[in-house]
C-alpha positions in Angstrom: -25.8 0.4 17.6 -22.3 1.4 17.0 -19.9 -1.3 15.5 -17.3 -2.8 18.2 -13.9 -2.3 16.2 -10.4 -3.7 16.4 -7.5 -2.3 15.1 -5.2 -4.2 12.7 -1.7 -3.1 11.6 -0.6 -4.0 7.8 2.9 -2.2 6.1 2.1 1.1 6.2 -1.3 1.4 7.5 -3.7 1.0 10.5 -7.6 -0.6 9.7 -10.3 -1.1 12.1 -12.5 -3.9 11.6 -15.1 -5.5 13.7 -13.6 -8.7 13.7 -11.7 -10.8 16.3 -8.9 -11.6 13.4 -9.5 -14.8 13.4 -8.3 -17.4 10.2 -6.7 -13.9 8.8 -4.5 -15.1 5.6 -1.7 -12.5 5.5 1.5 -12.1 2.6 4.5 -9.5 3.7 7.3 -8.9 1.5 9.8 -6.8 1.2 12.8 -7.4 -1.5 10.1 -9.4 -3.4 10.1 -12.4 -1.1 8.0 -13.4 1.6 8.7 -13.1 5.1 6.5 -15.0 7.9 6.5 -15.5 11.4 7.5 -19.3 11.9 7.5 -19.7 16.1 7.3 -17.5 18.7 9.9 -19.2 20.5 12.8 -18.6 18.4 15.9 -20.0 20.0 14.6 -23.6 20.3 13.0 -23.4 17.1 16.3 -21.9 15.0 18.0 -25.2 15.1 15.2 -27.0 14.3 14.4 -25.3 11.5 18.0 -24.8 9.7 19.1 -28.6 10.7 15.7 -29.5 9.0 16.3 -27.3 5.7 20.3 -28.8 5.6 18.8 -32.5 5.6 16.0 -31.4 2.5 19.0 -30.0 0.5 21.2 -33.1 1.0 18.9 -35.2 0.4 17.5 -33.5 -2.9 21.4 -33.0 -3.8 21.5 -37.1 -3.1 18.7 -37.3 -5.8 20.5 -35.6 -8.3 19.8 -32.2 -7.7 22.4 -29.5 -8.5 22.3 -27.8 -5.5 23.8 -28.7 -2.2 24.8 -27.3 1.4 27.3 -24.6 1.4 27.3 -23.2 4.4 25.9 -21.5 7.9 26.1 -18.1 8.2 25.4 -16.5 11.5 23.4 -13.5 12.1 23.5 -11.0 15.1 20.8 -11.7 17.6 21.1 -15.1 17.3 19.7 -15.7 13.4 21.0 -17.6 10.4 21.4 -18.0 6.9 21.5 -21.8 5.3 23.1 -21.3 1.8 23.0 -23.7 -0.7 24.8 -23.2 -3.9 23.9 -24.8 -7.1 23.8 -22.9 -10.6 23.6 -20.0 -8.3 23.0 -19.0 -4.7 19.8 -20.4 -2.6 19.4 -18.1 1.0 16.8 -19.5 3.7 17.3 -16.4 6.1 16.0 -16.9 9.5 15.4 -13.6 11.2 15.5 -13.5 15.5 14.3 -10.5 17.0 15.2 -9.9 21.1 12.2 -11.3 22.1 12.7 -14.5 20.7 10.3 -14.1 17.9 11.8 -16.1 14.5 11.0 -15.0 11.3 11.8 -17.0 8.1 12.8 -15.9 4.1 13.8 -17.6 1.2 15.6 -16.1 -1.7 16.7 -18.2 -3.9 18.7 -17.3 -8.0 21.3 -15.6 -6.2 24.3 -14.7 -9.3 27.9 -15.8 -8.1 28.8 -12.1 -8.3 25.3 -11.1 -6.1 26.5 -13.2 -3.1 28.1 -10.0 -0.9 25.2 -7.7 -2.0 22.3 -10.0 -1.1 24.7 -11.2 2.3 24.6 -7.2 3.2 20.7 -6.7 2.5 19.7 -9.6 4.6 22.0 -8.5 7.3 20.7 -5.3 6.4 17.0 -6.5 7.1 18.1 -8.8 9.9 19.3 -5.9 11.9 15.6 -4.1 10.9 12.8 -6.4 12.2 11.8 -5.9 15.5 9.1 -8.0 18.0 5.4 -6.4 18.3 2.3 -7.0 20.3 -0.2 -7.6 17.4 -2.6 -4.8 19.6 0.6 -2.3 19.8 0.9 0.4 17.1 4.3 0.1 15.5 6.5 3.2 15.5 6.1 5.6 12.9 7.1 5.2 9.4 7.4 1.7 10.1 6.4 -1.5 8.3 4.2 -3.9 9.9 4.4 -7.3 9.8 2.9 -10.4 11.9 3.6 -9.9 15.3 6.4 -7.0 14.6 7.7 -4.4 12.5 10.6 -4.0 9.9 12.7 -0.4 10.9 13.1 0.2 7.0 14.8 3.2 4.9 12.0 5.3 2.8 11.5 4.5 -0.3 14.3 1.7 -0.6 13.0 -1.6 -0.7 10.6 -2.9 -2.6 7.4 -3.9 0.1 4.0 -5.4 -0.6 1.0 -6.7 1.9 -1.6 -9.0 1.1 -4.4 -9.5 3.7 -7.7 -11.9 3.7 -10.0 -10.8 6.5 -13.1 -12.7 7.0 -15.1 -10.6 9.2 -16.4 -12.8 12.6 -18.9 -10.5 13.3 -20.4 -10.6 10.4 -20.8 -14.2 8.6 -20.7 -13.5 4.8 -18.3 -10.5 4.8 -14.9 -11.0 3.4 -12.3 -8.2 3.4 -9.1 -8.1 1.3 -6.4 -5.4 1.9 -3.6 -4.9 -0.3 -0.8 -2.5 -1.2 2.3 -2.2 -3.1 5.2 -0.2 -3.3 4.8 0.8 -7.5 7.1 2.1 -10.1 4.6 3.4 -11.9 1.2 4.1 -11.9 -1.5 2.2 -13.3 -5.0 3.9 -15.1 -7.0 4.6 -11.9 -10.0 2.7 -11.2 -13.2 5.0 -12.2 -11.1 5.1 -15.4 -11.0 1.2 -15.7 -14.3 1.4 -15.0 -15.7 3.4 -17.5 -13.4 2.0 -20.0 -15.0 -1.7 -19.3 -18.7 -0.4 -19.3 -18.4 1.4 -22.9 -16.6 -1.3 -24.9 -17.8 -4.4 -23.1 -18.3 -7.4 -24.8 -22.3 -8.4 -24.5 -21.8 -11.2 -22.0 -19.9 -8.2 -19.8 -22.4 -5.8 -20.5 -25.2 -8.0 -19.2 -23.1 -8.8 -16.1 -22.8 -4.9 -15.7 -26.5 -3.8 -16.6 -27.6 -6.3 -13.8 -25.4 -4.4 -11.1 -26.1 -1.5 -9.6 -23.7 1.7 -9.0 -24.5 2.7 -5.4 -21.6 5.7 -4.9 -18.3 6.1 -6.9 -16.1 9.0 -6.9 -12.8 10.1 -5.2 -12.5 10.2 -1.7 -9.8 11.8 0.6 -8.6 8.8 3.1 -5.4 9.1 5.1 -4.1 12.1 3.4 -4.3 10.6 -0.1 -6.8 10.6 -2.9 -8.9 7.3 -3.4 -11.2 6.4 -5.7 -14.3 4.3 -4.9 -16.5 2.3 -6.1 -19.4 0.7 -4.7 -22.0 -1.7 -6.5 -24.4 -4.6 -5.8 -25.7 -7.0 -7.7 -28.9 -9.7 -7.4 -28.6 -12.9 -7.1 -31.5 -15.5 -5.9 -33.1 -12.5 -4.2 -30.4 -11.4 -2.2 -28.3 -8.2 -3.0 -24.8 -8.8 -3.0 -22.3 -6.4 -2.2 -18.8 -5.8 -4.3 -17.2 -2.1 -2.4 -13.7 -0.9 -3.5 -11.5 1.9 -2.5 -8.4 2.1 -4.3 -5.2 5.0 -4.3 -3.0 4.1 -7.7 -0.1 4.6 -5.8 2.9 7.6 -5.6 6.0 5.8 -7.8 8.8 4.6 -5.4 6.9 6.0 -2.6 6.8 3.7 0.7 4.3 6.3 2.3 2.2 6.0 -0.7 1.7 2.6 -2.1 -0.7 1.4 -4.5 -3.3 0.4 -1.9 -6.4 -1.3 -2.3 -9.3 -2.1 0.2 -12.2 -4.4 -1.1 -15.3 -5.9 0.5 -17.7 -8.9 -0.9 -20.3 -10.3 0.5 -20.5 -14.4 -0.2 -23.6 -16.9 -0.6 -22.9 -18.3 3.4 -23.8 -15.3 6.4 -26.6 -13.2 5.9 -24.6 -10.5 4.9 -26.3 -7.0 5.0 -30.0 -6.3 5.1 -29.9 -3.1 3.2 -27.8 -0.9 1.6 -27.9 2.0 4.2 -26.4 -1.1 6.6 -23.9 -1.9 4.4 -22.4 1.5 3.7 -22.4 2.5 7.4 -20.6 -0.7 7.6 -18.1 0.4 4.8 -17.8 3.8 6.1 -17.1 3.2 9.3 -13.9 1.1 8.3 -12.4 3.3 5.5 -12.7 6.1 8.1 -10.5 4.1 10.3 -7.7 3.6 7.8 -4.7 5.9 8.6 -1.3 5.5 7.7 1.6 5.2 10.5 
């Protein structure tokens, strides 16, 4: 019976999964800092939100803190940035987009002399992001985010996506989706690999000789060169599953992160019956991953 999948949208790439996306953990960043939808109803929820960080930093500045309120900055479309300054700089950077979506980031160890520059990147970014229908595929070369996309230059800003999928359809299957905009390449995984089975320590080794290698090898997904590895293990009479597909990434390369696409299968679910079940299973997703 053919697996009903949904299509997901994460940075760079499209997944399908067979999952309704429920209780989905999710981590964008771009500049190295975290940016997360906060409300959905952005205009109402702005004030809120920067009158709410203003009272925290007076009142930590009350307590003897350092830091205190500096000032409001306005952004176009309705945003903000609440600075406090201390030692150095402290942003909390709330994005608006034109359909009223409010996005919120924190950068904080700002240098006296970084004030302008970090002002003209969040301004920068501030006139990037951009509401999206979760189902809608963002515009090419994009970077997805919840509920929208960032408009960002190639190969400019550092970007990084960190998903936890549990899979509805499926009790006991967890997927985790990951990539990373590199400066340099890391030892590939089949070569990790082979370096930990020769010179593993004996309680490793056992660990190892007790799993089983079902296919590893490179594989050509999306345009790029992966390598895979897929293994089970026993455990109480029940095979569990460990599947990874990994690309080590193209240095400074938005289009080519260091990407990473792992399956486990837990204790709680029935998980798969058999292997042939769980590598249609596997298959069938890495075929869907593309990039955008």
């Amino acid at each position: 019976m053919p697996i009903q999948m949904k299509a997901f949208y994460f940075g760079r790439y499209k997944i399908e999964a067979p999952t309704n996306g429920a209780n989905i953990w999710s981590l964008y960043e771009v500049v190295e800092e975290r940016i997360e939808l906060i409300s959905k109803n952005g205009k109402r929820e702005l004030a809120k939100n920067s009158n709410e960080t203003i009272e925290k930093i007076n009142k930590k500045h009350n307590a003897g803190f350092v830091d205190a309120y500096d000032q409001t900055i306005p952004l176009e479309g309705g945003g903000a940035i609440v600075v406090s300054k201390g030692r150095q700089y402290n942003f909390h950077i709330y994005y608006r987009t034109e359909k009223n979506t409010l996005y919120r980031q924190k950068v904080e160890s700002i240098d006296f002399e970084d004030f302008s520059d970090a002002l003209k990147i969040a301004r920068q970014l501030n006139a990037s992001i951009y509401y999206r229908n979760p189902a809608e595929r963002p515009p090419a070369h994009t970077f997805a985010i919840e509920a929208g996309y960032m408009d960002l230059p190639i190969n400019k800003y550092d970007e990084r996506v960190s998903i936890g999928l549990p899979v509805s359809s499926r009790p006991g299957i967890h997927l985790t989706f990951d990539t990373l905009l590199i400066g340099k390449p890391e030892p590939g995984l089949l070569s990790r690999f082979e370096e930990q089975s020769a010179g593993a320590m004996p309680l490793l080794r056992n660990v190892l000789t007790s799993s089983t290698v079902i296919r590893k090898g490179r594989r050509n997904v999306a345009g790029l060169m992966f390598e895979e590895l897929l293994m089970k293990t026993k455990s109480e009479g029940k095979n569990v599953y460990a599947f990874r597909l990994e690309f080590p990434g193209t240095a400074d390369s938005s289009m080519e992160p260091y990407t990473v696409l792992e399956l486990s299968t837990v204790d709680k679910g029935p998980g798969f019956k058999s292997d042939e079940e769980a590598l249609h299973f596997w298959d069938e997703m890495v075929s869907s991953l593309q990039r955008f």
